[in-house]
C-alpha positions as CSV (number, residue, x, y, z in Angstrom):
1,X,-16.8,-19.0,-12.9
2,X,-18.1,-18.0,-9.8
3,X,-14.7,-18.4,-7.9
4,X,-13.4,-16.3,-10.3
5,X,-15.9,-13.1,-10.0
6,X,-15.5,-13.7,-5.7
7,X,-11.1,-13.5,-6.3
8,X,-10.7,-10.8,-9.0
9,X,-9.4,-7.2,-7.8
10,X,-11.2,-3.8,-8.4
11,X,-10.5,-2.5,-12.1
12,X,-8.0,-0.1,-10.9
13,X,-6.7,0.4,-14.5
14,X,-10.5,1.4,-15.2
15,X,-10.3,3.8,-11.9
16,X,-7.6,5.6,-13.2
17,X,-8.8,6.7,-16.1
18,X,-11.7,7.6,-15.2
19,X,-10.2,10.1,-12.1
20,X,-7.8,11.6,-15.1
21,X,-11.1,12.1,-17.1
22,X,-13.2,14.0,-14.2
23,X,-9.5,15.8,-13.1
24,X,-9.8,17.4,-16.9
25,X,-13.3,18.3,-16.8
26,X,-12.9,22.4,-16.1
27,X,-16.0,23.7,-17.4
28,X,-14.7,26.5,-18.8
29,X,-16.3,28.7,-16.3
30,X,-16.6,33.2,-16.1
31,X,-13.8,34.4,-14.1
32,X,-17.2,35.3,-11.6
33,X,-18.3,31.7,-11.2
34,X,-15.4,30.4,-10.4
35,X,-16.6,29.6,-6.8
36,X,-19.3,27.8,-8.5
37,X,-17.1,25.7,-10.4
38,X,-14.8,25.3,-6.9
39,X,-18.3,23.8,-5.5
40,X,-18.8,21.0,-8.2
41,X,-15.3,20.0,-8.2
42,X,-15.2,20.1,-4.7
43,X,-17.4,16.9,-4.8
44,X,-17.0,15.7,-7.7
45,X,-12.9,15.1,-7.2
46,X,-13.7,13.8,-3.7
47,X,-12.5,10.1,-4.3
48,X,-14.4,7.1,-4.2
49,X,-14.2,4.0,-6.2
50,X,-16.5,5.4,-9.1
51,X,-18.6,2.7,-9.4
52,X,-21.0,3.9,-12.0
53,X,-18.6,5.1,-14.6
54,X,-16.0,1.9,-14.1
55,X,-19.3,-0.2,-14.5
56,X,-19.6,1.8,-17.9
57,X,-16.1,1.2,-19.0
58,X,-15.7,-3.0,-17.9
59,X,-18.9,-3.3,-19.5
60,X,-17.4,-1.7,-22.8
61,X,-14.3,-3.8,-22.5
62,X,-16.2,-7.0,-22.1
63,X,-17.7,-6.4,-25.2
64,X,-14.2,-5.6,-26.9
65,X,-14.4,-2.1,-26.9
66,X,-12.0,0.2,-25.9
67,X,-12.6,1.8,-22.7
68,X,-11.7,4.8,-23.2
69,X,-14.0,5.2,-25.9
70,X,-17.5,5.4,-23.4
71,X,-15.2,7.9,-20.9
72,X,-17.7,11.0,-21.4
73,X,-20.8,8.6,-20.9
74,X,-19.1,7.2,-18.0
75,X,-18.0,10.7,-16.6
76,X,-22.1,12.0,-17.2
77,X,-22.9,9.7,-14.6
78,X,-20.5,10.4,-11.9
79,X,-21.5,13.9,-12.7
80,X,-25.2,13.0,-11.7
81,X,-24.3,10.7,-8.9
82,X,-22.2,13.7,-7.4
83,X,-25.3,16.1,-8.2
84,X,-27.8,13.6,-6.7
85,X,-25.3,13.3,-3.2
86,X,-25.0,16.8,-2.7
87,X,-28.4,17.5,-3.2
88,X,-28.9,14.8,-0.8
89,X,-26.8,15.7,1.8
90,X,-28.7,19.4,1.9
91,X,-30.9,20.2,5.8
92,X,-33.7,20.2,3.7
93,X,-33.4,16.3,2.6
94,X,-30.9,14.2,4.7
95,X,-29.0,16.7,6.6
96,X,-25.6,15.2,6.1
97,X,-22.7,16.9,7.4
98,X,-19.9,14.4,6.3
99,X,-19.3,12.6,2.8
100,X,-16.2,11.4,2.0
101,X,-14.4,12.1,5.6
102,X,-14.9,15.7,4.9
103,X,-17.8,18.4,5.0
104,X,-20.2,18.1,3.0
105,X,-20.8,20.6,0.4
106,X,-23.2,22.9,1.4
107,X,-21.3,23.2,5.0
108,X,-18.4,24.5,2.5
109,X,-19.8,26.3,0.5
110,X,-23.2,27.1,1.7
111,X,-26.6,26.0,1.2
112,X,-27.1,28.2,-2.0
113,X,-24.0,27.3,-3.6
114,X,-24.3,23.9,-3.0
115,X,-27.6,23.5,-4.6
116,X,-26.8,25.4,-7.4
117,X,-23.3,23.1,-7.9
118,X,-25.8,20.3,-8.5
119,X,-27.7,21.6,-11.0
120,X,-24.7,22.6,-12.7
121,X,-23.3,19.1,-12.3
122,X,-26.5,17.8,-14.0
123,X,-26.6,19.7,-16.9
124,X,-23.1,19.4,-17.7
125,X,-23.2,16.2,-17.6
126,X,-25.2,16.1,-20.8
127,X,-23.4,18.8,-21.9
128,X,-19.9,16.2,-21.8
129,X,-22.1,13.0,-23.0
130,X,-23.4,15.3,-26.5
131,X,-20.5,17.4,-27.1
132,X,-17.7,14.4,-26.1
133,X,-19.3,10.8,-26.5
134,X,-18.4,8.9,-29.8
135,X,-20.1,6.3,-32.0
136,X,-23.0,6.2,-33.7
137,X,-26.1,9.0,-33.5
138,X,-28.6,6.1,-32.7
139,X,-26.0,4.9,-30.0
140,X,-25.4,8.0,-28.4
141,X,-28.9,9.1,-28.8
142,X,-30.0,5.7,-26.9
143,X,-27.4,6.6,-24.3
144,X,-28.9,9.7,-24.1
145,X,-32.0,8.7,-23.8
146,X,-30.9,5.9,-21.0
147,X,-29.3,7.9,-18.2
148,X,-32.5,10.7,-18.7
149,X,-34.9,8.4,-17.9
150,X,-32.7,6.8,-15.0
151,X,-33.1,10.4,-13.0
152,X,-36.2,11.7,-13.5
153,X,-39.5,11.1,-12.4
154,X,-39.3,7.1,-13.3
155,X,-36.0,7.1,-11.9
156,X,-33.7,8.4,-9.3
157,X,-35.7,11.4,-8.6
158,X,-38.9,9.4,-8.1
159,X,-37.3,7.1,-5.6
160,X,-36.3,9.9,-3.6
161,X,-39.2,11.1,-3.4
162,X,-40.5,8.2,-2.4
163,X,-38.2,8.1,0.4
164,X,-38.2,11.5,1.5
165,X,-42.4,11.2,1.4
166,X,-42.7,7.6,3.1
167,X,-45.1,6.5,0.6
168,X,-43.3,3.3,0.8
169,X,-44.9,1.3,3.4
170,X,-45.0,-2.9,1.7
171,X,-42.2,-5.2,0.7
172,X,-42.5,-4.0,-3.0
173,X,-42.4,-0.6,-2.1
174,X,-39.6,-0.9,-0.3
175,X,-37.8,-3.0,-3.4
176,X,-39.3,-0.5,-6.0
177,X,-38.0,2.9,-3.6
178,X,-34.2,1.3,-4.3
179,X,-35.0,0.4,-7.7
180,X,-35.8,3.6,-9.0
181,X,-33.3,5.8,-5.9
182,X,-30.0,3.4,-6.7
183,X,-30.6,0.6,-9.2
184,X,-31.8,2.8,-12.2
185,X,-28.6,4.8,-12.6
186,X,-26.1,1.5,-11.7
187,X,-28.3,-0.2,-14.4
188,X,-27.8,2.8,-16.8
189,X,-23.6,2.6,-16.5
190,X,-24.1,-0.8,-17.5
191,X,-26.3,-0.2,-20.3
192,X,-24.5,2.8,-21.9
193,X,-21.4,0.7,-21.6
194,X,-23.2,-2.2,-23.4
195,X,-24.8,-0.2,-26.3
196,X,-22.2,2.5,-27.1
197,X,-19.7,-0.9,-26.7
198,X,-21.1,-2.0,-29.6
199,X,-23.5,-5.1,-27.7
200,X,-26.5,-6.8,-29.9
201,X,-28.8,-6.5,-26.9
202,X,-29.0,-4.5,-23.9
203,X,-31.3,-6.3,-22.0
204,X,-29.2,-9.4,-20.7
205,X,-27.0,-6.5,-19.3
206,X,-29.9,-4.8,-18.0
207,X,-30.7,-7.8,-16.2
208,X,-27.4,-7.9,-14.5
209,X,-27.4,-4.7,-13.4
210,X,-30.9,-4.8,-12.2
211,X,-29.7,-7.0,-9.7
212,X,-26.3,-5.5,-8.9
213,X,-28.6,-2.3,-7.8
214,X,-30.6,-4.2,-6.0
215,X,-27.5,-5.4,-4.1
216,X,-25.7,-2.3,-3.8
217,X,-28.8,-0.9,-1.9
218,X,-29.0,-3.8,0.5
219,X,-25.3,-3.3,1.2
220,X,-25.9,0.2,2.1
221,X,-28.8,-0.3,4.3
222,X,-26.6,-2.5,6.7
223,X,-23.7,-0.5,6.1
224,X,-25.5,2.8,7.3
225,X,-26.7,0.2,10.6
226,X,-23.0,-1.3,11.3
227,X,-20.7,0.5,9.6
228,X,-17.9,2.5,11.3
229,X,-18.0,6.5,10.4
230,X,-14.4,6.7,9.8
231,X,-14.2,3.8,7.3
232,X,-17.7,4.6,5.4
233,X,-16.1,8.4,5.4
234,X,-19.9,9.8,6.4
235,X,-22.3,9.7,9.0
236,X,-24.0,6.2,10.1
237,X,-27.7,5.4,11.8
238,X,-29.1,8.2,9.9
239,X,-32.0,6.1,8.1
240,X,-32.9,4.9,11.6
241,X,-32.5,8.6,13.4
242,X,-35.1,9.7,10.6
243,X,-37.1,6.4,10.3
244,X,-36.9,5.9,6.9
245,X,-37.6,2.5,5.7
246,X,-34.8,0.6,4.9
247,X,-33.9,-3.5,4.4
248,X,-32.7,-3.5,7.7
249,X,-35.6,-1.5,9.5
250,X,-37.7,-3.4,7.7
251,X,-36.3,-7.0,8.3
252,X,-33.3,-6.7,10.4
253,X,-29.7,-7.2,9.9
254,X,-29.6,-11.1,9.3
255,X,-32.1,-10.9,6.8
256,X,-30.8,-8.5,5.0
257,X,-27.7,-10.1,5.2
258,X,-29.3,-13.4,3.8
259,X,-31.4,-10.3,1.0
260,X,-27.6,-9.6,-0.1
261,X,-26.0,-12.7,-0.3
262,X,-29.2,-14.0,-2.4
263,X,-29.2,-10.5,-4.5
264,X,-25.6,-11.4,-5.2
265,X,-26.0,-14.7,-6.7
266,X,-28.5,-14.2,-9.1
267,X,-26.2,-11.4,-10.2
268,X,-23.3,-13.5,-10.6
269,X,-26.0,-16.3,-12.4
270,X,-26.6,-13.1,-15.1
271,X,-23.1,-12.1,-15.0
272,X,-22.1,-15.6,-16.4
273,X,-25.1,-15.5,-18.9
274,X,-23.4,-12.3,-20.7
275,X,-20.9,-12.8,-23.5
276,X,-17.0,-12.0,-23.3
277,X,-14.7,-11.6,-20.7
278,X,-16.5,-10.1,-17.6
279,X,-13.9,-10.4,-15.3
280,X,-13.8,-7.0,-14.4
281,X,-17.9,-6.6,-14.1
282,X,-17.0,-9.7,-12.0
283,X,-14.9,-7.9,-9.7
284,X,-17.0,-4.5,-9.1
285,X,-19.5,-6.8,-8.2
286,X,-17.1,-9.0,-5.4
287,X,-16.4,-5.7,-4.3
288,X,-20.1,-3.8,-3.8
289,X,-21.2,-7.3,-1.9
290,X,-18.2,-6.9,0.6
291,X,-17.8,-3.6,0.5
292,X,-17.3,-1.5,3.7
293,X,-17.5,2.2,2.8
């Protein structure tokens, strides 16, 4: 089965729904926010290859489900990934001027504007998963209740903070910085997709994902080391300019290259375990471990 999650192609039935999805989202704002609302779509429509909500959806249509059916869970988390990358990007955390080969989107639009975009981002992103999502209250609650906890204090938040504190200094800390920063919010998109899907048990998928975070992070760390600006479509060498500690500052690129290719087998060992046809989980995760932007 192996062969077959290394071979498959990106979901790119899955991507397209989900872009249609987050191209309908208006947010029905006052005629005097609508630079506001300009902001948040600004980075929110800026492309990519949605990993978090397509996660969502092949996890829903391994199950059986349709996939359409978990598109307002999946769109809550794009919403907070784009909150959490422009709040990132801002002087006062990262200082990124490029995401997505473009400005980032406090150079367009200003530091203010760009902070309050995320917020907004953030709260309508629960706004769309309560007012949209479908399927049982104790589903949707759990939902709820999943991608909450992934960004706060125990989650994404928290590992930034980590990072932006350097109170990671050991191996562990390193692994739990990038558990709580990246792998929390992957694992959530594979979670909601398994619970609002209709799945028995979550935690077989949890386990997956655990480790497909894990990855992703790994991935990053040499990307932001080797990887060429205009392909990754942002700036590179920024963990090392400000020292933050990384899989690569920490162990070098060959380890971490031997880090990923292990991370990625024990994912594709958990990916088999799961029931269905995970073919497309399959192929999101091919794509994160060879990934070049």
């Amino acid at each position: 089965m192996d062969g077959e999650h290394r071979t498959e192609r990106y979901p790119g039935d899955l991507l397209a729904l989900v872009e249609a999805y987050l191209e309908g989202l208006d947010f029905e704002p006052d005629p005097r926010s609508v630079r506001l609302v300009e902001a948040m779509r600004y980075s929110l429509l800026a492309g990519g290859k949605r990993i978090r909500p397509v996660l969502t959806l092949a996890t829903a249509r391994s199950i059986g489900a349709d996939p359409a059916s978990v598109l307002p869970a999946a769109a809550a988390l794009e919403l907070i990934h784009t909150y959490s990358l422009i709040h990132d990007d801002l002087p006062a955390i990262d200082d990124d001027t490029l995401r997505r080969g473009r400005p980032t989107c406090h150079v367009a639009f200003g530091e203010d504007i760009a902070i309050l975009a995320g917020d907004a981002l953030f709260a309508e992103a629960f706004h769309v998963l309560v007012a949209r999502q479908e399927g049982s209250p104790a589903a949707v609650l759990a939902a709820v209740a999943e991608i909450a906890r992934a960004t706060g204090v125990q989650g994404m938040v928290g590992g930034q903070y980590i990072d932006v504190a350097g109170t990671a200094v050991a191996d562990d800390d390193l692994r739990t910085l990038h558990a709580l920063k990246t792998g929390r919010l992957i694992a959530a998109a594979v979670v909601c997709g398994a619970v609002l899907g209709g799945a028995d048990d979550a935690d077989p998928y949890r386990a997956f994902a655990t480790e497909l975070g894990l990855l992703f992070q790994i991935v990053d760390d040499i990307l932001d080391e080797t990887g060429e600006e205009a392909e990754l479509g942002k700036s590179v060498g920024k963990d090392r300019a400000q020292q933050k500690m990384t899989y690569v500052s920490r162990f070098g690129v060959a380890v971490a290259e031997r880090l990923a290719a292990e991370a990625y087998e024990r994912a594709l060992t958990r990916l088999d375990a799961l029931p269905g046809d995970s073919a497309d989980l399959g192929a999101v995760t091919a794509y994160i471990r060879r990934r070049r932007r």
